[in-house]
C-alpha positions in Angstrom: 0.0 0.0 0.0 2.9 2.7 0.8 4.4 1.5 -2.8 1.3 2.6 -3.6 1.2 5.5 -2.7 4.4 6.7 -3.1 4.2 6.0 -7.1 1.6 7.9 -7.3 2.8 11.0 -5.8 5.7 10.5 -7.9 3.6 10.1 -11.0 1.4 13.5 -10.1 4.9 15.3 -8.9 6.4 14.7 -12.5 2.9 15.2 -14.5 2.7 18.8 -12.4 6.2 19.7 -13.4 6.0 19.0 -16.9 2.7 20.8 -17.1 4.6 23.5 -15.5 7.4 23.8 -18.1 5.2 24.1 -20.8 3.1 26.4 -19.7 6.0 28.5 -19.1 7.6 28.0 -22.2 4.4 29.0 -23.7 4.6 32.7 -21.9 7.7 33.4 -23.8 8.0 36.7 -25.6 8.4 36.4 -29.2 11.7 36.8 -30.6 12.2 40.5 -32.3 11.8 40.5 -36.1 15.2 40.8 -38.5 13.6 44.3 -39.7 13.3 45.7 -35.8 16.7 44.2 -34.8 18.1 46.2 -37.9 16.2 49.4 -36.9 17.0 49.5 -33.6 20.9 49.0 -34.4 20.3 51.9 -37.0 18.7 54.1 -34.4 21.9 53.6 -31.8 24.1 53.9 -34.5 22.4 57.4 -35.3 22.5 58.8 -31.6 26.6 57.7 -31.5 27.0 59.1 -34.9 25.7 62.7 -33.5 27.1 62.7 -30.1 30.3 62.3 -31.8 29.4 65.5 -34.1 28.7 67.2 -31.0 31.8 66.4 -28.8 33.8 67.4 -32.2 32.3 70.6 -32.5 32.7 71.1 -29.1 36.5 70.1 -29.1 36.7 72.6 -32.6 35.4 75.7 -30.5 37.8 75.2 -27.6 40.6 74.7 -29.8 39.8 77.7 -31.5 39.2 79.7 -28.4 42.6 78.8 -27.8 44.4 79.3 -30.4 42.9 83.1 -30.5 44.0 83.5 -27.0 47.6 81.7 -28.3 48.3 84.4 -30.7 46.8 87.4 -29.1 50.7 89.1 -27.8 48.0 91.5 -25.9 45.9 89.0 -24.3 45.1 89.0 -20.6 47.4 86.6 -18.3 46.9 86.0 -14.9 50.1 85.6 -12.4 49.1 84.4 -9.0 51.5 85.2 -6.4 51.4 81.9 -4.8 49.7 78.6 -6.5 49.6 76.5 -3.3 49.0 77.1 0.1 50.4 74.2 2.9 47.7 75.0 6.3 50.3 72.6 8.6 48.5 71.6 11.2 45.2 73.7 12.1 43.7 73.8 15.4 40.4 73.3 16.3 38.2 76.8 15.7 40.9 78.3 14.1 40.2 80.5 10.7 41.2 78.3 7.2 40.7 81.2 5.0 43.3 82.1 2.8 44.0 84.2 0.2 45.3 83.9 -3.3 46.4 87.3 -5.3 46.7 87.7 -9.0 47.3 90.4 -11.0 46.6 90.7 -14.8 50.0 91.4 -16.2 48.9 91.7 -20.0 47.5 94.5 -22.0 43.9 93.7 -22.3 41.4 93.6 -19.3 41.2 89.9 -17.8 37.1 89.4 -17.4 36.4 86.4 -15.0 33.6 84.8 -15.6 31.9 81.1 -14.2 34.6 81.5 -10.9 34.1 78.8 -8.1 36.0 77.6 -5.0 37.0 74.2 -4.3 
């Protein structure tokens, strides 16, 4: 009687799991066409194709920004009178500020613009 038993829930345990695989297998999304696959690589290949355009342009301008700059004799130059600043050892409350001064030592007015601290 166990023998029984026991072949039958092996029989229903490997009836349920092969109803199971098909019926997944069934769900499966259907495999993109050869003509969607071909416009979708076209699309990507179109957005890389213009982001290089625009990084090239961008490279262009600066280039060209600096070669103006290059071969202005009168253009603006900035000469700091100290490029780094060494705090030591800074007790606690103390003031960190310090102070970096430049002066424009060429012929044309130095305009900053876009300035930030780190």
């Amino acid at each position: 009687m166990r023998k029984l038993i026991l072949a039958l829930a092996v029989v229903a345990f490997v009836s349920f799991s092969l109803s199971a695989q098909v019926s997944s297998s069934e769900k499966k999304v259907p495999a993109k066409s050869v003509e969607q696959q071909s416009i979708e690589k076209k699309k990507t290949a179109e957005q890389q194709k213009l982001e290089k355009q625009k990084l090239e342009k961008k490279r262009a301008a600066n280039e060209q920004a600096q070669n103006s700059q290059a071969n202005n004799p009168n253009a603006p130059i900035a000469t700091f009178d100290k490029l780094v600043h060494d705090y030591g050892t800074i007790e606690q409350y103390a003031d960190g500020n310090c102070e970096f001064k430049f002066t424009n030592t060429g012929k044309e007015p130095l305009i900053l613009s876009n300035v930030r601290s780190s």
